[in-house]
ROVO-219841 format. One record per residue (C-alpha): residue in three letters; x negated, y negated, z. Coordinates in nm, 4 decimals, always signed. Example, Ala and Ser with C-alpha at 12.3 -4.5 7.8 and 13.67 -1.06 7.14 Angstrom:
<rs>
romi ALA; X -1.2300; Y +0.4500; Z +0.7800
romi SER; X -1.3670; Y +0.1060; Z +0.7140
</rs>
This chain:
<rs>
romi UNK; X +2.1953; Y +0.1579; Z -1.3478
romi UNK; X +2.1485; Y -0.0830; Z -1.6765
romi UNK; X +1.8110; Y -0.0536; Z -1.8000
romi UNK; X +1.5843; Y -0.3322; Z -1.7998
romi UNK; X +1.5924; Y -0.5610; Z -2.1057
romi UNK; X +1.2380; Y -0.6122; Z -2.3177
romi UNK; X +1.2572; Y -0.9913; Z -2.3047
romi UNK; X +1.1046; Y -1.1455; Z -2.5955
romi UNK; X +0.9710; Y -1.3655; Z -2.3800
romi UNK; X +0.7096; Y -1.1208; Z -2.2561
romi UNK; X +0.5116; Y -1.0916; Z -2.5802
romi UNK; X +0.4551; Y -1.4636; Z -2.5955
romi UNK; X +0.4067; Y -1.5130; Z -2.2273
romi UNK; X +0.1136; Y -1.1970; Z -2.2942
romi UNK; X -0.0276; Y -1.4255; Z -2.6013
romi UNK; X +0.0231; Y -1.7201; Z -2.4015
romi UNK; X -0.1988; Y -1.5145; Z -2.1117
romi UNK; X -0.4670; Y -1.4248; Z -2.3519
romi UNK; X -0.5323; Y -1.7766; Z -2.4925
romi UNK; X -0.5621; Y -1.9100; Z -2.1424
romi UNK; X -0.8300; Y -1.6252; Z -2.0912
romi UNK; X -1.0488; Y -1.6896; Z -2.3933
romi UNK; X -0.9919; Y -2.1146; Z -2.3854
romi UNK; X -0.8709; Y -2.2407; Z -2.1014
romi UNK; X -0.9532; Y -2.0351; Z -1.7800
romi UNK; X -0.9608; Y -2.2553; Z -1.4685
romi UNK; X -1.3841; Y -2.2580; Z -1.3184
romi UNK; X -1.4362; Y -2.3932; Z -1.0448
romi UNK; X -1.7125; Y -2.6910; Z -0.9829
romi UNK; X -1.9243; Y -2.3908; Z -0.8596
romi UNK; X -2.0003; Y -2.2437; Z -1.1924
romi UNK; X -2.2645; Y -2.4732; Z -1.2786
romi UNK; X -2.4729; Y -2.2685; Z -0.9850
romi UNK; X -2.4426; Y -1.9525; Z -1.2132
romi UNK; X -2.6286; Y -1.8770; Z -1.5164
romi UNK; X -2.4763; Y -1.9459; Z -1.8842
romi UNK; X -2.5483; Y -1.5564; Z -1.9674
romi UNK; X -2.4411; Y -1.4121; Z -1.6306
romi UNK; X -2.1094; Y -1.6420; Z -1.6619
romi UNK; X -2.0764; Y -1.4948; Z -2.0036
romi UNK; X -2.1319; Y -1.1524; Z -1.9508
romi UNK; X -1.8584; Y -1.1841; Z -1.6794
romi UNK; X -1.6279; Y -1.3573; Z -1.8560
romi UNK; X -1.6324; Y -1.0954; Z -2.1086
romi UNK; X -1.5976; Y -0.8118; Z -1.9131
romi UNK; X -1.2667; Y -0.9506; Z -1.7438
romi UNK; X -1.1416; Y -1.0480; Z -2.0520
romi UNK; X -1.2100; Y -0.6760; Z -2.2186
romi UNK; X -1.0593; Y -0.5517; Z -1.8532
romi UNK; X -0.7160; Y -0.8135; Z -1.9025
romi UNK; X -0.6719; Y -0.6719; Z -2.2632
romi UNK; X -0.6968; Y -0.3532; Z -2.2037
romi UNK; X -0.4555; Y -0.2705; Z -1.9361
romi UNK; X -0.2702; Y -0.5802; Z -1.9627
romi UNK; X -0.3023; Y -0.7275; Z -1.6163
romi UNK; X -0.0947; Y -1.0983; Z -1.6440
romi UNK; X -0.4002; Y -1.2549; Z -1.3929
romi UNK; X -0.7647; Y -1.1916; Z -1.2198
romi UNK; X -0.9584; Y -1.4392; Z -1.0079
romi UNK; X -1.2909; Y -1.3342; Z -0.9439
romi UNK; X -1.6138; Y -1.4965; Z -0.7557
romi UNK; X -1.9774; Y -1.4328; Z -0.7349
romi UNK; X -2.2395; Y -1.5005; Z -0.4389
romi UNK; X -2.5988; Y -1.5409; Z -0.5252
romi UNK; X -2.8722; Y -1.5271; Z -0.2678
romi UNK; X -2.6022; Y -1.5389; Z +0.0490
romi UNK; X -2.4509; Y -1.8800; Z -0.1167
romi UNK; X -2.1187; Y -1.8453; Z -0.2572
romi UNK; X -2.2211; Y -2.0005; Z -0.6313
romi UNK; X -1.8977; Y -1.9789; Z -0.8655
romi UNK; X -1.5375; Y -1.8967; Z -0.8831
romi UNK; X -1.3069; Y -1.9176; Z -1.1950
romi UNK; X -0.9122; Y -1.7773; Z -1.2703
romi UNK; X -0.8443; Y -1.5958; Z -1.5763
romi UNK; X -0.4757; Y -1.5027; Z -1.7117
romi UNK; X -0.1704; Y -1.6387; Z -1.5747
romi UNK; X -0.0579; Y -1.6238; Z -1.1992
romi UNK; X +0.3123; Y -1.6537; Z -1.3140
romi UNK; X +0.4330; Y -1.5405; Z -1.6978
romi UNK; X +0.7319; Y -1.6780; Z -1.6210
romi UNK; X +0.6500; Y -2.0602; Z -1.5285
romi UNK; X +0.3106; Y -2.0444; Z -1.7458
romi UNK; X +0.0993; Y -2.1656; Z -1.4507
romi UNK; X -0.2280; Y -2.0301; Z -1.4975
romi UNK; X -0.4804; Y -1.8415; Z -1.2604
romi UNK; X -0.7485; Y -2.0447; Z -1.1219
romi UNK; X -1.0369; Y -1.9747; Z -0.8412
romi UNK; X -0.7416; Y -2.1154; Z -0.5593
romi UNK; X -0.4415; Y -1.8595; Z -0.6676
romi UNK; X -0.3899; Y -1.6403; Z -0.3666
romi UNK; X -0.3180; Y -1.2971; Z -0.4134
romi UNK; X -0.2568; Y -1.0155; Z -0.1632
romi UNK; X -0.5424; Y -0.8693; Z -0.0194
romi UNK; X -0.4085; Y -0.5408; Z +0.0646
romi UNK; X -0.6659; Y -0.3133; Z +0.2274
romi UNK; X -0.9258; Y -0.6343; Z +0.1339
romi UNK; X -0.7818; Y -0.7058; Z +0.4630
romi UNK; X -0.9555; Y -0.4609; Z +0.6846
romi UNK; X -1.3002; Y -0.6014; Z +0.6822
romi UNK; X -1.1458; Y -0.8916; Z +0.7912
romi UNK; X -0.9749; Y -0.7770; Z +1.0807
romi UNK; X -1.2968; Y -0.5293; Z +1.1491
romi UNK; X -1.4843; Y -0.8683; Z +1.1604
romi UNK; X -1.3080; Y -1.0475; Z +1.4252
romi UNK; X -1.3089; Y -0.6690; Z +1.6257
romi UNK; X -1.6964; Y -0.6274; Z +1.6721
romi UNK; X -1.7066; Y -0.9957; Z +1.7403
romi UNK; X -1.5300; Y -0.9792; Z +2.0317
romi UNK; X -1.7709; Y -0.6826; Z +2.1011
romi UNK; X -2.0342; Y -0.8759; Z +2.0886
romi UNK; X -1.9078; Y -1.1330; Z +2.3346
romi UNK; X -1.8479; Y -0.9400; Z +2.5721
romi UNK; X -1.4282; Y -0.9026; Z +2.5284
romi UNK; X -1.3652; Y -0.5588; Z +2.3803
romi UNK; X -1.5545; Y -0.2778; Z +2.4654
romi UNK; X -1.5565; Y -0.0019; Z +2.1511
romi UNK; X -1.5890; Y +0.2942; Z +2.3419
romi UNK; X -1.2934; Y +0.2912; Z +2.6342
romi UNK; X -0.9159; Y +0.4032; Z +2.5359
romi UNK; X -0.7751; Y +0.1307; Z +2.2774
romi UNK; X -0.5081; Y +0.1221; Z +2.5974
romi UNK; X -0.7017; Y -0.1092; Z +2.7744
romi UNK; X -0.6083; Y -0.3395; Z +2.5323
romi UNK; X -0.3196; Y -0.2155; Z +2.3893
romi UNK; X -0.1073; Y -0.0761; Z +2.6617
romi UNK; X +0.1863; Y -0.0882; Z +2.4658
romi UNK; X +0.0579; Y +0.2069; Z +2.2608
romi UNK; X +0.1534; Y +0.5347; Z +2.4418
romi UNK; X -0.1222; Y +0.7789; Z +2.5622
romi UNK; X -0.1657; Y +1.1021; Z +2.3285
romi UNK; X -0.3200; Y +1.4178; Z +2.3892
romi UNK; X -0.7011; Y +1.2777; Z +2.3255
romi UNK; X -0.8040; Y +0.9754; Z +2.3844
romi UNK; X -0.8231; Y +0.7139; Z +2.1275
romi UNK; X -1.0995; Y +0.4662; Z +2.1240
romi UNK; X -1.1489; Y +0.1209; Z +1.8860
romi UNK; X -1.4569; Y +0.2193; Z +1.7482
romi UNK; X -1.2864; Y +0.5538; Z +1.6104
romi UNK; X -0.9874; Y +0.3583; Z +1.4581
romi UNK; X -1.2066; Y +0.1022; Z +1.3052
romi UNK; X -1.3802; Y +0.4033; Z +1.1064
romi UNK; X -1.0336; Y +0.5972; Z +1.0128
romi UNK; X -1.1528; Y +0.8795; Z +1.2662
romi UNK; X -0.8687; Y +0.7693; Z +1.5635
romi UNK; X -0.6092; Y +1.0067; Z +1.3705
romi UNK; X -0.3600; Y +0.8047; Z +1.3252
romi UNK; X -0.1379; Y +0.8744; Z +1.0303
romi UNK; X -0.1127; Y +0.6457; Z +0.7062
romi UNK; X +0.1926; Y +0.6402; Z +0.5565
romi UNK; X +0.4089; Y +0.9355; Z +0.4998
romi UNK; X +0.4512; Y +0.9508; Z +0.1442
romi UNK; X +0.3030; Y +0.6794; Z -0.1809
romi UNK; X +0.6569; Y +0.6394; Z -0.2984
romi UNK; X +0.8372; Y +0.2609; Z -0.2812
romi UNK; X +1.1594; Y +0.4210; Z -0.1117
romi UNK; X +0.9257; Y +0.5212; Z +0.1660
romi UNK; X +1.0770; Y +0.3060; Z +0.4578
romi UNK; X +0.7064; Y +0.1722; Z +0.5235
romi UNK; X +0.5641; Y +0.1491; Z +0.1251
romi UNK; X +0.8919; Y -0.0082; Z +0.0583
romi UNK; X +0.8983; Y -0.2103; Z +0.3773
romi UNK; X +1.1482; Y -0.5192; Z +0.2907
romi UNK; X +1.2488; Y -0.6260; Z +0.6933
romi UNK; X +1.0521; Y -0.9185; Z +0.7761
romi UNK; X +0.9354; Y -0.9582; Z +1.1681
romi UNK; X +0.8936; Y -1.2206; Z +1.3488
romi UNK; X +0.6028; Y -1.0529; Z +1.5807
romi UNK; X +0.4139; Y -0.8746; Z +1.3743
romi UNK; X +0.1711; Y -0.6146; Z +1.5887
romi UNK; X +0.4844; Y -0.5355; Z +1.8152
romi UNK; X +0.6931; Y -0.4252; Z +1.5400
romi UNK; X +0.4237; Y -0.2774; Z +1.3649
romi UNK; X +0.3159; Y -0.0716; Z +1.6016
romi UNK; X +0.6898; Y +0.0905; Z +1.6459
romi UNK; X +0.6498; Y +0.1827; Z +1.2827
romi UNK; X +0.3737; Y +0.5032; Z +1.4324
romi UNK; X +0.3742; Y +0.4272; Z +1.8217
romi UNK; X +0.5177; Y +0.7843; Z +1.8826
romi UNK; X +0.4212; Y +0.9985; Z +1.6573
romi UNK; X +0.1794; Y +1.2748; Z +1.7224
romi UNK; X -0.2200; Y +1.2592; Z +1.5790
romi UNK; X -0.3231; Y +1.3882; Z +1.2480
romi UNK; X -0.6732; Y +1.5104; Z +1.4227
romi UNK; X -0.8086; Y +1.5091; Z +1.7232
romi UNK; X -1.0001; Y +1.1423; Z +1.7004
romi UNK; X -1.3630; Y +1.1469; Z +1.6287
romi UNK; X -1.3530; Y +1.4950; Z +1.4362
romi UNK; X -1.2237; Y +1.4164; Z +1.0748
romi UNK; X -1.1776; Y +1.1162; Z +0.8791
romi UNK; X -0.8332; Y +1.0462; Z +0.8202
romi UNK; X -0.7433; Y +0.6748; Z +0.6137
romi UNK; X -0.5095; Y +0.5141; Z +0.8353
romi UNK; X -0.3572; Y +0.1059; Z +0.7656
romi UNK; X -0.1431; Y +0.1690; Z +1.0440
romi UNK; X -0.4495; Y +0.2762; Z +1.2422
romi UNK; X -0.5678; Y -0.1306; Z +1.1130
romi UNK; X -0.2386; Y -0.2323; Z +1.3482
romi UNK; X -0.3498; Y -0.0669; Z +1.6536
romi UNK; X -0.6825; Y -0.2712; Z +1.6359
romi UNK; X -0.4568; Y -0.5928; Z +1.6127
romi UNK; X -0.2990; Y -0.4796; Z +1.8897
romi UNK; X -0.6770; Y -0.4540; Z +2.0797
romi UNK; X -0.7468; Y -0.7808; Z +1.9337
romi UNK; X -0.5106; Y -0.9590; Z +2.0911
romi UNK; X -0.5333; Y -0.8208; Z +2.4269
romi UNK; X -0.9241; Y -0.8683; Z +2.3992
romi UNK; X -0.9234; Y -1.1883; Z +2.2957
romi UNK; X -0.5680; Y -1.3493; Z +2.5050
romi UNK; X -0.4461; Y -1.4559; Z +2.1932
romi UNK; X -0.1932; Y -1.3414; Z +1.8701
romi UNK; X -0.4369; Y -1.1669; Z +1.5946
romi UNK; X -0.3402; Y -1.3767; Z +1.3717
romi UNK; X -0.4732; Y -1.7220; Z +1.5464
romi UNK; X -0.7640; Y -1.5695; Z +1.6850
romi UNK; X -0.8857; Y -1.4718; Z +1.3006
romi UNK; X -0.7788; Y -1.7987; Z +1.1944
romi UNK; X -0.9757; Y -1.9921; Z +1.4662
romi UNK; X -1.2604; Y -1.7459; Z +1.4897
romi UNK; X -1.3422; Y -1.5785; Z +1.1378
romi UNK; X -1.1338; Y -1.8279; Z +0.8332
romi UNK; X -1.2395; Y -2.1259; Z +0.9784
romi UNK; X -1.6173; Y -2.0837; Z +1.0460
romi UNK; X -1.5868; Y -1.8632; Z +0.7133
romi UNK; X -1.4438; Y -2.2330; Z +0.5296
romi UNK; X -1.1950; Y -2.0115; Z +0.4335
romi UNK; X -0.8840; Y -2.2637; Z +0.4220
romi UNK; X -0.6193; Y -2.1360; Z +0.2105
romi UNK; X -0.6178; Y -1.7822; Z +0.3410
romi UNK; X -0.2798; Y -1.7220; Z +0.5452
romi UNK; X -0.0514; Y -1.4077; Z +0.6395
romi UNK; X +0.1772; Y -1.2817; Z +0.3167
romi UNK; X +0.5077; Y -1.4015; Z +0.4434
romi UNK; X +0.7532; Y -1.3418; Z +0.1645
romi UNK; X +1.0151; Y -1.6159; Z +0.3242
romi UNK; X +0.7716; Y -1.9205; Z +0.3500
romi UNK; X +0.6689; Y -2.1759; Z +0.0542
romi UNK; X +0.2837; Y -2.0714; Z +0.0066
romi UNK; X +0.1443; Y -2.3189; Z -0.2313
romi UNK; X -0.0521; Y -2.1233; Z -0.5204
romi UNK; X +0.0604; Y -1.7939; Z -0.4583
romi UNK; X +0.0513; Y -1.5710; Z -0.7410
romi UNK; X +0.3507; Y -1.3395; Z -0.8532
romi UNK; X +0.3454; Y -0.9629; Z -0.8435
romi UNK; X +0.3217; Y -0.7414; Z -1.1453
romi UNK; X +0.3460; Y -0.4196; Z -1.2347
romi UNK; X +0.3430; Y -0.1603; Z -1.5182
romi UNK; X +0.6408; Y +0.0743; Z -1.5643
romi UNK; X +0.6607; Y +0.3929; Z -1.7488
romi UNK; X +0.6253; Y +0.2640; Z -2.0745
romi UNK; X +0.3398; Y -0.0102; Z -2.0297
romi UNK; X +0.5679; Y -0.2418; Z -2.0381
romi UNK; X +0.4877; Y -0.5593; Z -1.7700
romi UNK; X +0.7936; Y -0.6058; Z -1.4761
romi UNK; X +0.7949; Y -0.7527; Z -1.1738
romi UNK; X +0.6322; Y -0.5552; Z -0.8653
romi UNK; X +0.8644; Y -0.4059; Z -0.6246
romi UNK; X +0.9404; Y -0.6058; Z -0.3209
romi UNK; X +0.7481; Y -0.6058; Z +0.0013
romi UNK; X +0.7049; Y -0.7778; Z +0.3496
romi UNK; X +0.4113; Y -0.6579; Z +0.4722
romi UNK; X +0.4482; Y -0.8081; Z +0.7809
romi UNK; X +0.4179; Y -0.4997; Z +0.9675
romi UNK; X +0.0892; Y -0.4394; Z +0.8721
romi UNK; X -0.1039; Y -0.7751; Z +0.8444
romi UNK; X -0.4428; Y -0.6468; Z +1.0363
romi UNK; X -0.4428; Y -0.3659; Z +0.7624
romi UNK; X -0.3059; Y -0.5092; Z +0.4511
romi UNK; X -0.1042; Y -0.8214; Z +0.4510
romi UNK; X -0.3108; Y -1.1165; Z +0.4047
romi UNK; X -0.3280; Y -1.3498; Z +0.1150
romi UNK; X -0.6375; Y -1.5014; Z +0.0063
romi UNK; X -0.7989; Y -1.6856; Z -0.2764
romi UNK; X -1.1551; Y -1.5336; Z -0.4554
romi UNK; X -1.3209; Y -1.8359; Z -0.3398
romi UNK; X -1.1899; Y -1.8227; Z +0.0064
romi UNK; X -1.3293; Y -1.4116; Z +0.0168
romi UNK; X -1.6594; Y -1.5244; Z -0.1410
romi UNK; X -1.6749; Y -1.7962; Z +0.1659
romi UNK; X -1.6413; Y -1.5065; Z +0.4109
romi UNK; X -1.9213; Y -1.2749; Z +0.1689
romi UNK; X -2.1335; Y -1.5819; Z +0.2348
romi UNK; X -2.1233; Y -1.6249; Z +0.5635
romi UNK; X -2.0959; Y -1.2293; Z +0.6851
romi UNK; X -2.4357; Y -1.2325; Z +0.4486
romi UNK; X -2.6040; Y -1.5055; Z +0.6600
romi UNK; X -2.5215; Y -1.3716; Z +0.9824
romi UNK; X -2.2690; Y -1.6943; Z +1.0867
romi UNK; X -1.9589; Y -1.4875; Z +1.2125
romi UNK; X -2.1778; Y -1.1924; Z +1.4005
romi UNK; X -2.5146; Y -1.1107; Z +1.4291
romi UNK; X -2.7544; Y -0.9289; Z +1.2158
romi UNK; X -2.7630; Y -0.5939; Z +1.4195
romi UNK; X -2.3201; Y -0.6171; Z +1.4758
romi UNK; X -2.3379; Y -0.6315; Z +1.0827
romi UNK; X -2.5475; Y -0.3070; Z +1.0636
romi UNK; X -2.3393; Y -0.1178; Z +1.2888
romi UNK; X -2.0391; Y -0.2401; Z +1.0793
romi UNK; X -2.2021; Y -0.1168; Z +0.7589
romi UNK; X -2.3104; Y +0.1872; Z +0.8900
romi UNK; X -2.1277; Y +0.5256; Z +0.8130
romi UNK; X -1.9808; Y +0.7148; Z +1.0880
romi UNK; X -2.0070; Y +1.0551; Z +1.1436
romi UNK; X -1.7181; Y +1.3055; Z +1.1999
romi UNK; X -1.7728; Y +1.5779; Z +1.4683
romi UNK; X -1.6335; Y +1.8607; Z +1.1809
romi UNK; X -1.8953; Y +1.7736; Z +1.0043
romi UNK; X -1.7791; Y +1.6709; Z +0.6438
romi UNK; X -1.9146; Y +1.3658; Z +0.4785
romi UNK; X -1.8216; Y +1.0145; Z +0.5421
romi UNK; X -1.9258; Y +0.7042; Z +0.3667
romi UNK; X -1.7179; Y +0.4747; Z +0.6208
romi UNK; X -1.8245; Y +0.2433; Z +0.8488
romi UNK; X -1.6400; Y +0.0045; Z +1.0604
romi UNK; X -1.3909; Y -0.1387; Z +0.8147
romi UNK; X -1.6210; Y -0.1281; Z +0.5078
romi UNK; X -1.7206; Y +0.1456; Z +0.2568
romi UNK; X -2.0798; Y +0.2534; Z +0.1728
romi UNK; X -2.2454; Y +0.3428; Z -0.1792
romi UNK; X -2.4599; Y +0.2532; Z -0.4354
romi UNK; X -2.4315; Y +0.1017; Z -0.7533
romi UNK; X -2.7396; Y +0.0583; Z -1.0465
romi UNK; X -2.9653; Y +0.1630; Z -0.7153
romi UNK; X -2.9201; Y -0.0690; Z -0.5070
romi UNK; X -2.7026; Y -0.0219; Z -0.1394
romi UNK; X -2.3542; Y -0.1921; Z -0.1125
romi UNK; X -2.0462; Y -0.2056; Z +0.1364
romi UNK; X -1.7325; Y -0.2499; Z -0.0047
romi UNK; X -1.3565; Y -0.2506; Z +0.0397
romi UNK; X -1.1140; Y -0.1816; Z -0.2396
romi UNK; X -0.6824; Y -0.2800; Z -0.2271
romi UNK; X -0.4104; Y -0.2069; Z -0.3589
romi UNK; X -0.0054; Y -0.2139; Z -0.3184
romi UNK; X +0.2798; Y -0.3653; Z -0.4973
romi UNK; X +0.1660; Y -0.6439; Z -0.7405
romi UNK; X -0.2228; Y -0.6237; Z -0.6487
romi UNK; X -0.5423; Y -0.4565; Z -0.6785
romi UNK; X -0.8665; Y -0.5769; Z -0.5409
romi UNK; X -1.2037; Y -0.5476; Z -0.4388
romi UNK; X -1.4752; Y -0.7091; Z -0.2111
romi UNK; X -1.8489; Y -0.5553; Z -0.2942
romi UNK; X -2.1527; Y -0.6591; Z -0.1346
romi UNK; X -2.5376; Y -0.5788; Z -0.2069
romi UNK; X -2.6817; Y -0.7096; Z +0.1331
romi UNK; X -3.0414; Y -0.6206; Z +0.0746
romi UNK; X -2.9954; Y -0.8621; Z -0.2066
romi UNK; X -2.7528; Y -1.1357; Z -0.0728
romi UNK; X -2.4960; Y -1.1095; Z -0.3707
romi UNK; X -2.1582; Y -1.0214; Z -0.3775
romi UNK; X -1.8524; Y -1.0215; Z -0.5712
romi UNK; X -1.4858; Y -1.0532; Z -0.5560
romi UNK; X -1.1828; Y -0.9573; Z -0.8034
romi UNK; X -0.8496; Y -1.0378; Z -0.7069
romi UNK; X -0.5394; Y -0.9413; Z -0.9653
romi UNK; X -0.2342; Y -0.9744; Z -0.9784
romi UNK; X -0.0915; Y -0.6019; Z -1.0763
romi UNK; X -0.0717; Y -0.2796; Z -0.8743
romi UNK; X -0.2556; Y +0.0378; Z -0.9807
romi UNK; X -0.5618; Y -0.1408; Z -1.1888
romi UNK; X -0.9102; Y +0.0075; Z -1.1135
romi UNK; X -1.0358; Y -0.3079; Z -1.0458
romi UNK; X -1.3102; Y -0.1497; Z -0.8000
romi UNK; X -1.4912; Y -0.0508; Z -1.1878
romi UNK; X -1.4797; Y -0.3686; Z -1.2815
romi UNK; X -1.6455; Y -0.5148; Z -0.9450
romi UNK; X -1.9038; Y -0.2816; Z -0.9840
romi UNK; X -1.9719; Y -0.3981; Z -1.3595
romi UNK; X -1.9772; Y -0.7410; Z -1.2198
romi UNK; X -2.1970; Y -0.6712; Z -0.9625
romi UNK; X -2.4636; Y -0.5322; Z -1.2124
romi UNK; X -2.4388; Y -0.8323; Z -1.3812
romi UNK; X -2.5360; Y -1.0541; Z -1.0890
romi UNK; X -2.8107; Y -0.8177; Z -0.9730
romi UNK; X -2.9123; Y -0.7782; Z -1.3407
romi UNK; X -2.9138; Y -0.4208; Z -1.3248
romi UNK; X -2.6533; Y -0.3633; Z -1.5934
romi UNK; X -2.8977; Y -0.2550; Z -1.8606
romi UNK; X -3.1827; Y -0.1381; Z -1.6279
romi UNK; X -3.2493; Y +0.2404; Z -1.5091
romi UNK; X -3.1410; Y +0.2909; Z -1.1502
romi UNK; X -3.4576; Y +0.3797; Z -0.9736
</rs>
């Protein structure tokens, strides 16, 4: 196989990346809602995060007091066209897309559509009956044993998926439909995308309609969340970033190729920062489900075995500085990102990039600090 070439291109294309960083990153009409010294200390710590593992692009967005309040691109979306990153470049969510997807679940829950607690069958009778029953609720938390994939590597048939289809939950589900559980459901937790696929499947037989229009109609639009739209590698998506990755000597490539149209419930959206701030805003303010469907969302299951689990229903649970947050981090080829939220304090934050294996969820949590002003302060 000829080895790829070093193109001199790429060291300019880097400088060229870096000046757009320090002088010419795109904001957003929003940023006059954020403070000069929070904007600053943010724009810093992206920049030192850029430089240092030389990612090409980040978007990131902030929400203040449940309002989204600023948005700005940093980097370059493509090196090879020079078109800069900006608060509309839409990257791929990844596993950004399960809160999403766990979203539109409880709110058909809550009117009425999709009970949590009956065999995901109901809804999904194309899924054949295993040797426990399997129930929404359990799949949302990762306790439905269901596998993930079988193996990280890109010549894994489902990593490296590069067959595009046409009817996404039907297809995906073929992917894991007969394969035997992992655990017994409800006893261990056991991270699952495919698992995300099943509760398309449940959403669609809830709700009457493809998962895909019913979280359009139901959680982007009330959300204002416009530009957000399924990764489909074969259509012209306006604004799209390209994919990047590092190889074994540093050096920037283009990601590996995917169509993750077998898995769009679990990690195949793509989505601007200020469209995912939108959706921060409004799950903050109670406008796609109510205040008590949020807190059983955002509140940790626990596995019959016994072991720890800081999952709830599509969202991660922690701390950072002190104070409580859900979050959801993402990655696969040509992205990494992260959606954290400090609900007791109605902020949130969002960093999208555009190259695979970045711990971007340590740079959301240095963000966050920022916004809650905690970044200097003892945790108490």
């Amino acid at each position: 196989m000829q080895k790829r070439r070093r193109p001199a291109l790429l060291a300019s294309a880097l400088a060229v990346t870096l000046w757009v960083i320090t002088a010419t990153s795109v904001i957003s009409a929003e940023e006059l809602k954020l403070s000069s010294e929070k904007h600053a200390q943010i724009e810093s710590a992206i920049a030192k995060f850029m430089s240092a593992n030389s990612v090409p692009g980040v978007s990131a967005a902030v929400v203040e007091n449940g309002e989204y309040v600023w948005a700005q691109g940093f980097g370059m979306a493509d090196l090879e066209a020079f078109v800069p990153a900006t608060s509309h470049t839409l990257y791929r969510l990844a596993s950004v897309s399960k809160p999403l997807t766990a979203t539109a679940a409880m709110q058909l829950w809550e009117r009425g559509k999709l009970n949590l607690d009956v065999p995901v069958q109901k809804y999904c009778p194309a899924f054949p009956q295993k040797e426990w029953p399997i129930t929404t609720r359990e799949l949302l938390g990762h306790l439905g044993g269901i596998r993930h994939y079988r193996s990280d590597s890109q010549d894994d048939p489902e990593v490296g998926n590069t067959k595009h289809f046409d009817h996404p939950i039907e297809a995906g589900l073929k992917f894991f439909a007969n394969d035997p559980l992992v655990a017994k459901p409800g006893t261990k937790f056991s991270y699952s995308t495919q698992g995300y696929t099943l509760i398309g499947c449940a959403v669609e037989g809830a709700s009457g309609e493809k998962y895909v229009d019913y979280v359009r109609k139901n959680i982007f639009l009330p959300a204002g969340m416009t530009s957000t739209v399924a990764d489909d590698r074969y259509t012209i998506i306006p604004l799209r970033t390209r994919f990047y990755h590092k190889d074994d000597t540093g050096r920037v490539v283009n990601a590996e190729l995917l169509d993750s149209s077998y898995k769009i419930p679990g990690g195949g959206w793509l989505s601007s920062a200020e469209d995912v701030a939108r959706f921060e805003a409004v799950i903050l303010s109670d406008r796609l489900v109510h205040r008590a469907t949020r807190d059983i969302m955002w509140r940790p299951l626990k596995p019959t075995d016994g072991s720890k689990d800081d999952y709830g229903l599509g969202w991660g649970t922690g701390t950072e500085a002190g104070v409580s947050t859900v979050s959801h981090a993402g990655g696969q080829q040509g992205t990494s990102t992260i959606i954290m939220l400090a609900p007791e304090r109605r902020a949130g934050i969002v960093v999208l990039t555009n190259m695979d294996h970045e711990d971007v969820p340590a740079l959301g949590a240095e963000l966050l600090k920022i916004v809650l002003d905690t970044s200097n302060k003892p945790a108490h």
